[in-house]
N, C-alpha and C positions, 0 to 999 in steps of 0.2 A: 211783168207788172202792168197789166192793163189797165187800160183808162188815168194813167199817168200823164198828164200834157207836157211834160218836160221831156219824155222819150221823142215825142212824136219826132222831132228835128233831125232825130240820130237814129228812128227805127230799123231803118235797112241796113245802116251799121250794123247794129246791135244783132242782125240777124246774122251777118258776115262774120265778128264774134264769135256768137252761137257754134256757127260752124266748124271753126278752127278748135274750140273748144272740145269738142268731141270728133277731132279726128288726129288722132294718136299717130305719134310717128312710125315711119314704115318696121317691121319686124319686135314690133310688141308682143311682149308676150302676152297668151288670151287672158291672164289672171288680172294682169296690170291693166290691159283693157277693158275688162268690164268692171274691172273697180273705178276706170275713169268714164266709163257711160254713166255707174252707178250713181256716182257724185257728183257728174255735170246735171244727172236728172235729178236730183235731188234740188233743183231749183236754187234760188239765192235771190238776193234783190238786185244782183248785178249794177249796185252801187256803182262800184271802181271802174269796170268800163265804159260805163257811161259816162263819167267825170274822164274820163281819159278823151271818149270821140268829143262831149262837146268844148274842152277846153281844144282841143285841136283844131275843130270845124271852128271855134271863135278865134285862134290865132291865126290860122293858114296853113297846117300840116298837113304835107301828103298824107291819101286815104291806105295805101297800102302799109307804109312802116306803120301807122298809127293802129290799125285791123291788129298786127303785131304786137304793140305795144298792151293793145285793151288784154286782147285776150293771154298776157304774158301776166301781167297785172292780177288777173282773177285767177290765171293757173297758182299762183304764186300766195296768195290767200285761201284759196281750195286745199293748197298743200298744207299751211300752218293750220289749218282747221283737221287736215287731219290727227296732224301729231296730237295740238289741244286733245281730243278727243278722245286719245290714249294717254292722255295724263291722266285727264279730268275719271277715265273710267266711264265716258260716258258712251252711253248705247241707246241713244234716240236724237238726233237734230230735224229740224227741220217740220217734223213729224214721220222721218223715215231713219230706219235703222242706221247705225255710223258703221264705215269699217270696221270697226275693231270689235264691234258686238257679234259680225259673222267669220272675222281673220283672225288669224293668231298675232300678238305683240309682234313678230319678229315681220311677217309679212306685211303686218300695217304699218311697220317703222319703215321696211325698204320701199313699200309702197308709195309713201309721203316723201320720201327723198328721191325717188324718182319724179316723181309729180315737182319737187322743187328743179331737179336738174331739169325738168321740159319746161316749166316755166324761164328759166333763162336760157336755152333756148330757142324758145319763142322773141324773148328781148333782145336776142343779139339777132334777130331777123331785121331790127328795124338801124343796124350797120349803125347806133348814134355810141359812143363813147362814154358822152356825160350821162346819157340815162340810165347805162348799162352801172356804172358807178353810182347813181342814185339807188337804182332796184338793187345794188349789194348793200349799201349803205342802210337799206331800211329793212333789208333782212336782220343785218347784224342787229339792228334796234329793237326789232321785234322777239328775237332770239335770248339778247339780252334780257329785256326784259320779262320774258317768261321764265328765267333761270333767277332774276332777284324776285321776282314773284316767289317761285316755290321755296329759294334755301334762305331766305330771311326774309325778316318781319320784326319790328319795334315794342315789341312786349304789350302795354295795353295804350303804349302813343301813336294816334294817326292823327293825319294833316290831308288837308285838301291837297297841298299839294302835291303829295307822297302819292295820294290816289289818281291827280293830274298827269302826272308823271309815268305811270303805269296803263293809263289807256293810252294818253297817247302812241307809248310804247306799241299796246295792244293794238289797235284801232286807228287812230289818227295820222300813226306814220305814215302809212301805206293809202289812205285815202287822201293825205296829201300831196305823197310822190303822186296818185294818180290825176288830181289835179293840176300838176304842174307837168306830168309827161307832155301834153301837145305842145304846151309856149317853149318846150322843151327839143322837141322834134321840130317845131316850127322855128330854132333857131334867135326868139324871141331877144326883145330886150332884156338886161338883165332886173329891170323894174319890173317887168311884167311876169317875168318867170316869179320873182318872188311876190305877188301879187295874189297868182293861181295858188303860191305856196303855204300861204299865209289862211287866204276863203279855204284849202282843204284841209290846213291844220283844224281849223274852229268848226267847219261842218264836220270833223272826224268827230273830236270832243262832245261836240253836240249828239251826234251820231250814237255813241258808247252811253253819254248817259241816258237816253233811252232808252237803251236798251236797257241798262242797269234799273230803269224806271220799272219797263213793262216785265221786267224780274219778278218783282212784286204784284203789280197791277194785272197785267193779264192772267187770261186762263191756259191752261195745257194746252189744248187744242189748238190755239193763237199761236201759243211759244214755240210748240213742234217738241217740248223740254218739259220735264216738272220745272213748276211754280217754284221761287226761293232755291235753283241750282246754287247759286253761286254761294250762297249759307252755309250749302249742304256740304259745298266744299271747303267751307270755315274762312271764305274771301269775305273780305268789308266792301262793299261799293257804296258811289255819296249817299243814298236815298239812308244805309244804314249808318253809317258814319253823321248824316246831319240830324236825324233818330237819336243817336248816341249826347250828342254836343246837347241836345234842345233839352233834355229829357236824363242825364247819367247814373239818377237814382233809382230810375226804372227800371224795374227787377229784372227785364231783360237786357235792356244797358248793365246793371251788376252785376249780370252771368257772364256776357259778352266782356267786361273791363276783367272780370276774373280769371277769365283765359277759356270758359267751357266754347267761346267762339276763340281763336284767332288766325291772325295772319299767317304764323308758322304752320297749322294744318293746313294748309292749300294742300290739296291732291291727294292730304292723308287721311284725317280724321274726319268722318263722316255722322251729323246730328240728326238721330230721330226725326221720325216724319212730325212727332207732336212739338218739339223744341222748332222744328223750322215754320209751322204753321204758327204757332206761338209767336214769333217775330215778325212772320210778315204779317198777320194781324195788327202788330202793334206798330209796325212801320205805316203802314198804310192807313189805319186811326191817327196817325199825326200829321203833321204839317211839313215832313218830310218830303213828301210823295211834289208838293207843290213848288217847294225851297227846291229841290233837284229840277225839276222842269224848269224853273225859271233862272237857274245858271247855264241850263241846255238853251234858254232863249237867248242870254246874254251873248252865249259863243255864235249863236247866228246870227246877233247882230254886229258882230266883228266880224265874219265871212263875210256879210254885205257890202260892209264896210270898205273891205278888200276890194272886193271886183267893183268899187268908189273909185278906185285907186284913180289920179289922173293918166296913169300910164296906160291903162285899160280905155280909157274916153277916146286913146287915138283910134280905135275901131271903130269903123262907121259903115251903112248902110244895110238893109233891111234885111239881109242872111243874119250876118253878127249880131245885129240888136235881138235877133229871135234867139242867137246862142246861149247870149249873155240872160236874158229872160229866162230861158230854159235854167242857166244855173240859180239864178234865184230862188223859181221857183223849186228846185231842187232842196235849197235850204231851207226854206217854209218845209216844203214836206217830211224833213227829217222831223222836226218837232210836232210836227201832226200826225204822224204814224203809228199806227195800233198793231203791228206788227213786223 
C-alpha cells in the first residue's frame, strides 16, 4: 500500500513479512507452492501485520518472534480466505483468479488446511504460550462463525446485533488478536494488552463495515468481485439491513422480508444479476449507505478511544509516540478507504 504514512515506521518490517510469507517450508510440495506464491501475489492490504509490528514496536517486543507472529497472523487469514472462497463459489478476489476457479474442491480444501497448519507453525516460532492460545482461540471464533452463518438464520428477523456478531466473528476477531499480539509478545501489562484488544476489536468492525459499504458503492474494478457479492449469496449486511428498517414497504424490503433474499441461502441460492442490481440501486438511493459509515465512524472513535487508555500514556518518547500516531492514523484510514 503505498503512500500510506502509517507504514512508513514498520516499512522494513513489513518487507521481512513479505518474505517469510512466501517462503514455504523445506519439502513442499510444487502444487502447494505455487498456490502459496499465487496467493501471497495476490496482494492484500496486509492490515493484520502491520497492527501486529506497530503494536509491538509501541510496546517493546522483540523484532524476531514478532517477524513470526505478523507473518503467522496473515498466513492464518490467507488460509480462511481460501476456504470462504470455496464456499462462497467464488472465482475472482482481488481482481485475480481464487484457487478454487483453477483447483479442484478436494485440492483447495487440503490446500487451505495446509496453509492453516503453516500458519501455526509460523506462531509457535515466536515460543509465547499465550499467543499461541489466542491464534486457536480466534480460529475457533471464526470457524464458528462461518458454520452459524451458513446452517442458520431467523426467518425474516435481523438485528444489528446478530449482524455485529457475525463480523466480528468474521473480521474483527483476528484484527484484534493482531492488535494485541505485540503487548502480547512484549509480556505487556494486563491493562494494556486489553487496551490493544479493545482499538482492534472496533478498527476490525469498522473494518467489515466498509467493506460491506463499498459492496454497494464501488465499482468491479475497485472490488477485484462483482458489485452486490454478498446479495448474490442472499447474506444481509448493515448497509441492507438499515435499507430494510428505514424503508420495510419497499418492494425490495417486501421481497427480501418474503424470503426471495435470506439468511438461510448463504452459499446456496444465487439472485439474478437484475434482482441484485435492483437492490443496490435502491440501497444506495437511500440513506443507508451514510447510517452505515457513520456507525463505522463511531467504532473508530472507540479504537481511539482505547489507545486513550491511561495505561498506554505510560509509553513515552519520540519512537512510541510515532507508533502510537501510526495507529491512529491507521484507524482514520480504515474509514477513508475506497478499497
Amino acid at each position: 500500500m503505498p503512500g500510506l504514512s502509517f507504514l512508513t515506521p514498520i516499512q522494513d518490517e513489513l518487507e521481512q513479512v513479505e518474505h517469510l510469507l512466501r517462503r514455504p517450508p523445506p519439502d513442499t510440495c510444487a502444487a502447494i507452492g505455487e498456490a502459496l506464491v499465487h496467493l501471497v501475489d495476490s496482494g492484500g492490504k496486509r492490515i493484520r501485520p502491520a497492527l501486529v509490528l506497530l503494536s509491538a514496536r509501541l510496546c517493546g517486543a522483540g523484532l524476531e518472534r514478532t517477524l513470526f507472529a505478523a507473518a503467522a497472523i496473515e498466513m492464518l487469514h490467507t488460509a480462511t480466505l481460501v476456504h470462504d472462497d470455496l464456499i462462497d463459489g467464488a472465482t475472482m478476489r482481488r481482481g485475480r483468479s481464487t484457487l478454487n476457479a483453477t483447483c479442484s474442491p478436494a485440492v483447495t480444501v487440503l490446500t487451505g488446511d495446509y496453509l492453516f497448519a503453516y500458519a501455526a507453525y509460523l506462531a509457535s516460532q515466536t515460543e509465547n504460550t499465550r499467543l499461541m492460545r489466542r491464534f486457536a482461540e480466534t480460529l475457533m471464533i471464526i470457524c464458528q462463525g462461518e458454520v452459524r452463518q451458513m446452517s442458520g438464520g431467523h426467518g425474516g428477523r435481523f438485528s444489528y446485533r446478530e449482524y455485529e456478531q457475525r463480523i466480528y466473528a468474521k473480521t474483527a476477531s483476528l484484527i484484534s488478536l493482531s492488535a494485541e499480539a505485540g503487548a502480547i509478545l512484549a509480556s505487556s501489562d494486563e491493562n494494556v494488552i486489553q487496551a490493544m484488544r479493545l482499538y482492534g476489536k472496533h478498527l476490525g468492525l469498522a473494518f467489515q463495515i466498509v467493506d460491506d459499504v463499498l459492496d454497494f458503492t464501488a465499482d468491479e474494478q475497485t472490488l477485484g468481485k462483482p458489485v452486490g457479492s454478498d446479495l448474490r449469496q442472499g447474506l444481509f449486511t448493515l448497509p441492507f439491513l438499515l435499507f430494510i428498517e428505514s424503508d420495510p414497504q419497499h418492494p425490495v424490503a417486501r421481497r427480501a422480508l418474503e424470503g426471495h433474499y435470506t439468511v438461510e441461502a448463504v452459499g446456496a441460492s444465487r439472485l439474478s444479476d437484475a434482482a441484485v442490481r435492483e437492490a443496490v440501486q435502491a440501497v444506495v438511493e437511500s440513506r443507508a449507505i451514510e447510517q452505515a459509515m457513520e456507525i463505522a465512524g463511531r467504532h473508530i472513535e472507540w479504537a481511539k478511544e482505547a489507545l486513550g487508555s491511561p495505561a498506554l500514556s505510560l509509553f513515552t518518547g519520540d519512537a512510541r509516540r510515532d507508533y502510537l500516531a501510526a495507529l491512529l492514523e491507521l484507524a482514520d484510514f480504515v474509514v477513508r478507504r475506497h478499497f
